[in-house]
C-alpha positions in Angstrom: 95.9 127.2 121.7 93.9 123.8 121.1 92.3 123.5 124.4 91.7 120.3 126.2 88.0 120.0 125.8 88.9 121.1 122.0 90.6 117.5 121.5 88.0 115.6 123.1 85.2 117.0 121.1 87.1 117.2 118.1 87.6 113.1 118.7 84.0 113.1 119.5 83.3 114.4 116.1 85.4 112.4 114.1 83.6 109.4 115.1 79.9 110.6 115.5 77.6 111.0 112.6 77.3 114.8 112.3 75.9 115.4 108.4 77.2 112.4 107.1 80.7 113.7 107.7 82.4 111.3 110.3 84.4 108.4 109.2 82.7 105.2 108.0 84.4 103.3 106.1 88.0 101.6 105.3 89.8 101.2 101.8 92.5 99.6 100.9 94.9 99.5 97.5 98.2 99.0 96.0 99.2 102.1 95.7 102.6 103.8 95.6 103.7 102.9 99.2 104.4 106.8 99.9 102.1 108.8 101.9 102.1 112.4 102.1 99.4 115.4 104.1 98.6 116.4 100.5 97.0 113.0 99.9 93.2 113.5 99.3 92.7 110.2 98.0 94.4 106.6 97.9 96.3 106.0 95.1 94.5 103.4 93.8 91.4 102.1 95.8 90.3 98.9 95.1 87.5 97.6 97.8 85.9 99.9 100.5 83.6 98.3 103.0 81.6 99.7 106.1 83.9 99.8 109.5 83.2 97.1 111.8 80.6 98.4 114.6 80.9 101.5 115.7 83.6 103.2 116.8 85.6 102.7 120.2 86.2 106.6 122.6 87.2 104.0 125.6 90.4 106.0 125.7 90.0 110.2 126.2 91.2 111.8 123.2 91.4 108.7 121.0 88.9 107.2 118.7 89.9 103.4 116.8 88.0 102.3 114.2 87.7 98.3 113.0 87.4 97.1 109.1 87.4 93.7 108.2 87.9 92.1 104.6 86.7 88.7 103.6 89.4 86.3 101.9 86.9 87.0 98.9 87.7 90.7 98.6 91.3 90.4 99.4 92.1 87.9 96.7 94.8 88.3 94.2 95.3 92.0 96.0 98.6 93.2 96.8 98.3 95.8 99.3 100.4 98.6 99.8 97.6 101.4 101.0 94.6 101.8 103.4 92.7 104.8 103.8 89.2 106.0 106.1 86.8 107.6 104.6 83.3 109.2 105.2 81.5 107.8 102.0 80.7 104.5 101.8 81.3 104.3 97.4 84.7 103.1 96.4 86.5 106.5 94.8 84.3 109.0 96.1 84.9 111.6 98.8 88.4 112.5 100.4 90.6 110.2 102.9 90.8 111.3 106.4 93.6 108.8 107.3 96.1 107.0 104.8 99.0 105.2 105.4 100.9 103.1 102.9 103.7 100.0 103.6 105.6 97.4 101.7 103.3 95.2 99.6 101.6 92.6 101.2 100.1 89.7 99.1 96.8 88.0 99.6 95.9 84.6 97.9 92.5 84.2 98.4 93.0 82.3 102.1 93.9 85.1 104.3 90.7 87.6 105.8 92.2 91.4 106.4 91.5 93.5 110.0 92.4 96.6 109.8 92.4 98.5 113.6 92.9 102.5 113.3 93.5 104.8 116.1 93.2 108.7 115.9 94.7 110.6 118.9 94.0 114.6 119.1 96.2 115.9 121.0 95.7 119.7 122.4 98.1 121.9 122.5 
């Protein structure tokens, strides 16, 4: 059974740098607006950026993460896909977290936040 002090520290992890393997970093894509557990990657990445501060373990058992995108980097995007990752490089390492929507369209006026919540739950 996954104890309770197994979820907390298992949030803990997630969101604490131990070897360069906690998440750091949001992407976001048009992909196929489908997500499934065997997703490693999104389906097509197209800007990745560091999360916003560090992340928030106000709540036990919970860990949220911020990434913001400038008007800039959203331009002419249609997003369907965003994804957390560990490495910073666009492409490169394996998504924690993905989840995919209907298409949104960005014109080159609108900034993107992105707020993520992870909840481990023991059982």
């Amino acid at each position: 059974m996954f104890t309770n002090y197994g979820a907390l520290a298992t949030t803990w992890a997630i969101g604490s740098n131990l070897s360069n393997n906690y998440i750091q970093s949001f992407e976001v894509g048009y992909g196929s607006g489908v997500e499934a557990v065997t997703n490693v990657t999104n389906i097509n990445g197209s800007i990745r950026v560091m999360q916003t501060g560090s992340p928030n373990f106000t709540t036990a058992n919970k860990v949220t993460f911020q990434g913001d995108f400038t008007a800039v980097q959203m331009s002419g995007l249609v997003l369907t896909e965003f994804g957390l990752f560990t490495s910073g490089a666009l492409n490169v390492g394996s998504t924690w977290f993905r989840s995919s929507f209907p298409s949104v369209t960005f014109d080159g006026t609108n900034e993107a936040q992105i707020i993520t919540t992870i909840e481990v739950i023991p059982g």
